[in-house]
C-alpha positions in Angstrom: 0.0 0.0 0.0 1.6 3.1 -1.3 1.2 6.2 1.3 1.8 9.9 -0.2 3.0 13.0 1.0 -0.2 14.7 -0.7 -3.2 13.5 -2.7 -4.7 16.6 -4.5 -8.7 15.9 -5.7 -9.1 17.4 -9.0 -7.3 18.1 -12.1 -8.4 21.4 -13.5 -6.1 24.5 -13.6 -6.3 24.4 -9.5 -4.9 21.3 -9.2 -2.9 20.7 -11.8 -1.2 24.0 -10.4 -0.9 23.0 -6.8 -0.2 19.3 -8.1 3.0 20.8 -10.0 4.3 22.7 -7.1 4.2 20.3 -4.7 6.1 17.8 -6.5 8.5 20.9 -7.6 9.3 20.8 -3.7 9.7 17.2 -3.6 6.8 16.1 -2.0 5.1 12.3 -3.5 2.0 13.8 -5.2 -1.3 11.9 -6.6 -3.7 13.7 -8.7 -7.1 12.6 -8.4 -9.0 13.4 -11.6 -12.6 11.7 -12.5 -13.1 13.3 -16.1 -10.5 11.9 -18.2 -10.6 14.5 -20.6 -11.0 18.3 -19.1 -14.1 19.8 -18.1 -15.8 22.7 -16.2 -14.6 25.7 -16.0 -11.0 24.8 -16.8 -12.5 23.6 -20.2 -14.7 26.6 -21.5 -12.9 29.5 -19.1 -12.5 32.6 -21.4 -8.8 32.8 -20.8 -8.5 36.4 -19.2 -5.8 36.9 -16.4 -7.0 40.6 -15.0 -3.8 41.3 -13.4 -4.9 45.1 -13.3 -7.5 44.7 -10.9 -6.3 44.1 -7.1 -8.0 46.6 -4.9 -6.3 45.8 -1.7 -2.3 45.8 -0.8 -3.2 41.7 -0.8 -4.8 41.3 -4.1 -2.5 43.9 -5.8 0.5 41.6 -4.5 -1.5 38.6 -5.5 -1.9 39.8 -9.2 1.9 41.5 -9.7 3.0 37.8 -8.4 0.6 35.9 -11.0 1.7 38.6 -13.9 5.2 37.9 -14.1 4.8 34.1 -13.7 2.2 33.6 -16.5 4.8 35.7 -18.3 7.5 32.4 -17.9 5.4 29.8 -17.2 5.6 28.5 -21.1 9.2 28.6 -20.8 9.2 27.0 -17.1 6.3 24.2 -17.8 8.2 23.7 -21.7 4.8 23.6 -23.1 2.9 27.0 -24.8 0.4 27.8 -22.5 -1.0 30.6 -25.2 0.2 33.7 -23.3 -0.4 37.3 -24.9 -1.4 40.4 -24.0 -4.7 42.0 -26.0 -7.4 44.6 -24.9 -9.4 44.4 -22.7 -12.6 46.8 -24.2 -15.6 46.9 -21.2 -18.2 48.4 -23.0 -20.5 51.0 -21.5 -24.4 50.7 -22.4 -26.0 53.4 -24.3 -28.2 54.3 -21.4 -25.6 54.3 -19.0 -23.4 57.3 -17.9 -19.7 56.9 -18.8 -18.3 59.3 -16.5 -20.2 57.4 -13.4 -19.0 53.8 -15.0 -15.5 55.3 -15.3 -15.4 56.4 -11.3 -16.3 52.4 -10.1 -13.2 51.3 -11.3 -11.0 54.6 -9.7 -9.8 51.7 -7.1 -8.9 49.5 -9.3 -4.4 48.9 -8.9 -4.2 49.6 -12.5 -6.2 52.6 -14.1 -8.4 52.1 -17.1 -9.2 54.5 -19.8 -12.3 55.9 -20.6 -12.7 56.1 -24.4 -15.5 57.5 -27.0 -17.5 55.4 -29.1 -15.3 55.6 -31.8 -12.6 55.4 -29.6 -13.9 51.7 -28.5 -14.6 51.0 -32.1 -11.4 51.7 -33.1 -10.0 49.1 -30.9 -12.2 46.7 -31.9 -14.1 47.2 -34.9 -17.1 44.1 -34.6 -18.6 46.9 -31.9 -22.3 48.0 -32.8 -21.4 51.9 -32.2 -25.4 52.3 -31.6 -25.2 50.3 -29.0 -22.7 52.0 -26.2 -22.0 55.1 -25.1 -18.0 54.3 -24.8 -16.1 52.3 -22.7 -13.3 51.9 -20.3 -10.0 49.8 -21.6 -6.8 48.1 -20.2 -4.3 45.4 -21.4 -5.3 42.4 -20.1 -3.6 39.1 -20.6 -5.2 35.8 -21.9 -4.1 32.0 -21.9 -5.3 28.8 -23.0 -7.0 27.1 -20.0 -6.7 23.9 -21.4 -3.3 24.3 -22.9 -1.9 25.4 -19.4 -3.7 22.8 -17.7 -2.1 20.6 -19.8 1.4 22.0 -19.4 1.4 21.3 -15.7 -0.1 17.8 -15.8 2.8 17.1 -18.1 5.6 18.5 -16.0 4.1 17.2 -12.9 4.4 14.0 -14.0 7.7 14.7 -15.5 8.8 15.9 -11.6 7.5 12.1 -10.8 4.0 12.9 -10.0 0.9 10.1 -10.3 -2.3 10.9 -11.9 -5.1 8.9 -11.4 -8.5 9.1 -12.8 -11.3 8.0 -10.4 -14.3 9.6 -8.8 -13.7 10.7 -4.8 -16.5 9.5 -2.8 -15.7 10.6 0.8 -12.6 11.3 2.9 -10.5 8.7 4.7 -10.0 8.7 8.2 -7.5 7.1 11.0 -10.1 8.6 13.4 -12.9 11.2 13.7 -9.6 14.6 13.6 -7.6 13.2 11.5 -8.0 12.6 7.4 -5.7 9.6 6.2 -6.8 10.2 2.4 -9.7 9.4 0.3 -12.0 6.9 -1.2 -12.7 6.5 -4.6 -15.7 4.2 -6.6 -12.7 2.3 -7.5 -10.3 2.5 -5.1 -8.8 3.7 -1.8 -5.8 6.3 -2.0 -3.9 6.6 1.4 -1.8 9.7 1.9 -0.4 12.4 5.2 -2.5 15.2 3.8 -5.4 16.0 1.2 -6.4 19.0 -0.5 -9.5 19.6 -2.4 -9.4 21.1 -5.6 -12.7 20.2 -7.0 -14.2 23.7 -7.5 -17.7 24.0 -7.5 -18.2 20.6 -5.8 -15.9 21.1 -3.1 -18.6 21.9 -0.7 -20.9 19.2 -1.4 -17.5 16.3 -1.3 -16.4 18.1 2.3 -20.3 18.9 4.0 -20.8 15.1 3.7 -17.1 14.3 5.2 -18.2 16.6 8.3 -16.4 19.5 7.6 -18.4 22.1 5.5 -17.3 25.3 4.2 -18.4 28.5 3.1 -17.9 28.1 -0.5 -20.4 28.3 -3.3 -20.9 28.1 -7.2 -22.8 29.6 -10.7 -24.3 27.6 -13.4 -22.2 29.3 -15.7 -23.5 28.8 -19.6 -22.0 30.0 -22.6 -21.9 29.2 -26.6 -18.7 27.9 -28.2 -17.8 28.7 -31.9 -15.9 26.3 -34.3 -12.3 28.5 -35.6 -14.3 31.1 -38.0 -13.4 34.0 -40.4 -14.3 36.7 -38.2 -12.0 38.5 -36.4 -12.6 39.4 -32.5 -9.6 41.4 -31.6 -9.9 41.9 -27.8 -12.1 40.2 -25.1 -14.9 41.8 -25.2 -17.3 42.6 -21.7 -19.6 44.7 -20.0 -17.8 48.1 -17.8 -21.3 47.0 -15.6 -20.8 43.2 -14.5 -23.0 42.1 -12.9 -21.8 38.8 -11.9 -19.6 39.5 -9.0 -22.7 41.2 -7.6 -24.7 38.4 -7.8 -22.2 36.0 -5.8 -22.2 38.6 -2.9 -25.9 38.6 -2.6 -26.2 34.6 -3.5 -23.3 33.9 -0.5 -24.7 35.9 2.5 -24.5 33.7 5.7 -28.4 33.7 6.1 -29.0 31.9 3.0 -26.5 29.2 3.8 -29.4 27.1 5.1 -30.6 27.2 0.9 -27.8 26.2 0.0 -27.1 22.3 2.0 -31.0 21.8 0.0 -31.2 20.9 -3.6 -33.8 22.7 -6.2 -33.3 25.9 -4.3 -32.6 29.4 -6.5 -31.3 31.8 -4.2 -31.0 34.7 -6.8 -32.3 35.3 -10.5 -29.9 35.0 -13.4 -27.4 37.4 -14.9 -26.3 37.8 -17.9 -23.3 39.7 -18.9 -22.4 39.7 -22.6 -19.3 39.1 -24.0 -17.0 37.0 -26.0 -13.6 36.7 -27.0 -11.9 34.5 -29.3 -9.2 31.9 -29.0 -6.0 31.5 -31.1 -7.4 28.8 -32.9 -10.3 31.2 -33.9 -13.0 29.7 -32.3 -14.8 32.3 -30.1 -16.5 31.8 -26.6 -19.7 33.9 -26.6 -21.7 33.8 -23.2 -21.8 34.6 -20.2 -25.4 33.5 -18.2 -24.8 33.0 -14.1 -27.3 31.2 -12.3 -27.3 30.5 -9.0 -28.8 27.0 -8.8 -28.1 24.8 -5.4 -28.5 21.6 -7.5 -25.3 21.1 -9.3 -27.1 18.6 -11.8 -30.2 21.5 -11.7 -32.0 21.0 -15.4 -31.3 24.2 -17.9 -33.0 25.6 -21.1 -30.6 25.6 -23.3 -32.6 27.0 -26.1 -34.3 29.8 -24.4 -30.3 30.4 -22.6 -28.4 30.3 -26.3 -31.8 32.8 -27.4 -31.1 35.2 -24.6 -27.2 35.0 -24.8 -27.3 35.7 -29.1 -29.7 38.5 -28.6 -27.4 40.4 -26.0 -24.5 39.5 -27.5 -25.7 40.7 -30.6 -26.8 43.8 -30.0 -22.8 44.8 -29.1 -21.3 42.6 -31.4 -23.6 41.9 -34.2 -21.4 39.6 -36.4 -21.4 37.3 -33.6 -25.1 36.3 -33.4 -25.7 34.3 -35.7 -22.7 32.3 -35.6 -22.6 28.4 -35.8 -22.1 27.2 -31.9 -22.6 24.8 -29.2 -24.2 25.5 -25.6 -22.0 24.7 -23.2 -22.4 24.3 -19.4 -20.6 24.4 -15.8 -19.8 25.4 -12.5 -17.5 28.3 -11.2 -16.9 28.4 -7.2 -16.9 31.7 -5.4 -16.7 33.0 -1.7 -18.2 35.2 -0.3 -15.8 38.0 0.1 -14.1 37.0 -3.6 -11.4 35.3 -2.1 -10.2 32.0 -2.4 -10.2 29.5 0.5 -6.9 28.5 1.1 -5.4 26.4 3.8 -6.2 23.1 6.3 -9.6 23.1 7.7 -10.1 23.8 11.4 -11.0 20.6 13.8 -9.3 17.7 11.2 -5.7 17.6 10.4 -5.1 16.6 7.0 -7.5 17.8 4.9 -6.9 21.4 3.2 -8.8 23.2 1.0 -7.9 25.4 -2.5 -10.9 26.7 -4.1 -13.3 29.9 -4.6 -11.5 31.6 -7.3 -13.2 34.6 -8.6 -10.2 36.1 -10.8 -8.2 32.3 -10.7 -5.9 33.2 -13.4 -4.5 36.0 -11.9 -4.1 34.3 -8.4 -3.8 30.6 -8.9 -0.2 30.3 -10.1 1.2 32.2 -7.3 -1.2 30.8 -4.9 -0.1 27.4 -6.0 3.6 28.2 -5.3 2.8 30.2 -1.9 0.9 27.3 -0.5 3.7 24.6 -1.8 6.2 26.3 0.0 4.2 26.7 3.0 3.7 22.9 2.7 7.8 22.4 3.2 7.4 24.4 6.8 7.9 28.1 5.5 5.8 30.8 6.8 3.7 32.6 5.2 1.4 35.5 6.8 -0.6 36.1 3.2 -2.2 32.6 2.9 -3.2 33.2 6.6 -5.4 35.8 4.9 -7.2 33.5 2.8 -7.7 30.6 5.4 -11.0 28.8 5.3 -11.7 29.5 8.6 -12.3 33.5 8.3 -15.8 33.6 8.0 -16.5 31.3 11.2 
């Protein structure tokens, strides 16, 4: 019976990070992974890495940390994760002010410029100039999701790590504190600590263990493009998102009791429209948020693809009508918009990395930060960031 240092439960960009550096610091590392082929939001993320938005001295530190290593990762990982920079365009409705729009992102660690309508059309020219009153731009950088998760599976596994592909039913335990690993449907995994990095069902896997956490998750929808002719310069979205509203509202500690039910809907959708196109050319068009307690909750896809072209089309009308597929999954959140990082309180062994709301920007650092922790270095910013905050 094989025994590892760390057994890390999911495979996504999360894990595959933390995965990596672990076994970079020489730690015996098993990646649990049920989908053998990625999914989620590692599989239809748009990309973006907003680098430019920390509002606090920790999220500005977090952000300057996960620039300069997307920056090298390629080179680091020997695989192209898809790194460039490109505009960012957040367009600003027709009926809304743009001076107002401009001052809500004044706190922002990296000022963006208000521009006219034909400023913003300028930048990108698929914009519907009828349609917006300006908009507010930045660089922004973008990645493949799928070719970075791939990069650190592959040098994880080069540093001697073991992937496995099963499904986790419940933590392992010596006794009631302490987790010894996990069990799967077709196996048992022993190990001296695990860390869930199963995103959106992260609470569900560690509320049934005993030990449940403040995290929470979107029904995220969104139409993906085959590689077409038309040309989508920068990633395209809304200067008034509404998204990171509706996880604030959707995560307040009086509704927690909604959430441990199924068929619950603790908030009415968003939807915040924008797309941006891959290097291959195919474009992700989206984005509809619904906050649904089922994971497995049924969807319209029809009247959600309906709603999404309309929108869409109305700022970008060459993308309506465009040849796509629906597409579906979960995105974790907080409630504060901070990831929960670090053991849980009352059971040794069992740690937690999850509740991204800007992941790209965060998780690479992160990743390394909570690695070197592992090895017996302090560190007073993942303290920050420990599950145990909201109790």
């Amino acid at each position: 019976m094989r025994t590892y240092d760390w057994i890390v439960v999911g495979a996504g960009i999360t894990g595959a990070a933390l995965g990596y550096e672990l076994a970079k610091q020489g730690f015996s590392v098993l990646l649990l992974e049920r989908h053998q082929a990625l999914q989620g939001a590692t599989r239809f993320g748009y990309g973006g890495i907003a680098y430019w938005s920390g509002t606090t001295d920790l999220t500005r530190q977090l952000c300057t940390e996960g620039i300069a290593l997307q920056r090298t990762l390629s080179e680091e990982l020997e695989a192209n994760t898809e790194f460039r920079d490109l505009d960012l365009v957040l367009t600003i409705a027709a009926d809304e002010d743009p001076d107002t729009i401009a001052q809500s992102y004044a706190h922002f660690a990296m000022p963006l410029q208000l521009v006219s309508v034909a400023e913003a059309c300028e930048l990108e020219p698929l914009l519907n100039p009828a349609a917006i009153a300006g908009a507010l731009t930045v660089k922004h950088g973008h990645i493949s999701t799928t070719a970075t998760t791939t990069a650190y599976t592959q040098s994880f596994t080069r540093l001697g790590g073991t992937v496995q592909f099963d499904q986790v039913e419940t933590l392992l335990r010596s006794e009631e504190s302490r987790v010894t690993g996990v069990i799967g449907t077709h196996g048992t995994y022993h190990s001296a600590n695990v860390v869930v990095c199963a995103g959106a069902l992260s609470r569900s896997l560690l509320k049934a263990a005993g030990n449940p956490v403040r995290l929470y998750f979107t029904h995220a929808e969104l139409i993906e493009t085959p590689p077409v002719e038309v040309q989508l310069r920068s990633l395209v979205m809304p200067a008034n998102t509404k998204r990171f509203q509706l996880e604030a509202e959707a995560s307040t500690a009086v509704l927690d009791d909604l959430w441990d039910q199924l068929g619950n809907e603790p908030m009415p959708p968003i939807l915040d429209a924008g797309a941006i196109q891959l290097l291959n050319g195919s474009l992700r068009i989206g984005q509809m948020s619904r906050v649904l307690t089922d994971p497995n909750a049924p969807i319209d896809a029809g009247a959600s693809e309906v709603a999404m072209r309309t929108k869409v089309g109305k700022v970008l009308p060459a993308l309506a009508d465009l040849p796509g597929t629906w597409h579906h999954c979960l995105i974790a959140f907080s409630h504060d918009r901070l990831p929960l990082i670090g053991a849980l309180p009352h059971t040794e062994g069992i740690h937690l990395f999850s509740g991204f709301s800007n992941p790209l920007a965060i998780v690479p650092p992160l990743a390394r930060r909570f690695a070197k922790k592992a090895t017996g270095q302090k560190d007073e910013l993942l303290a920050q960031l420990s599950p145990d905050r909201f109790a």
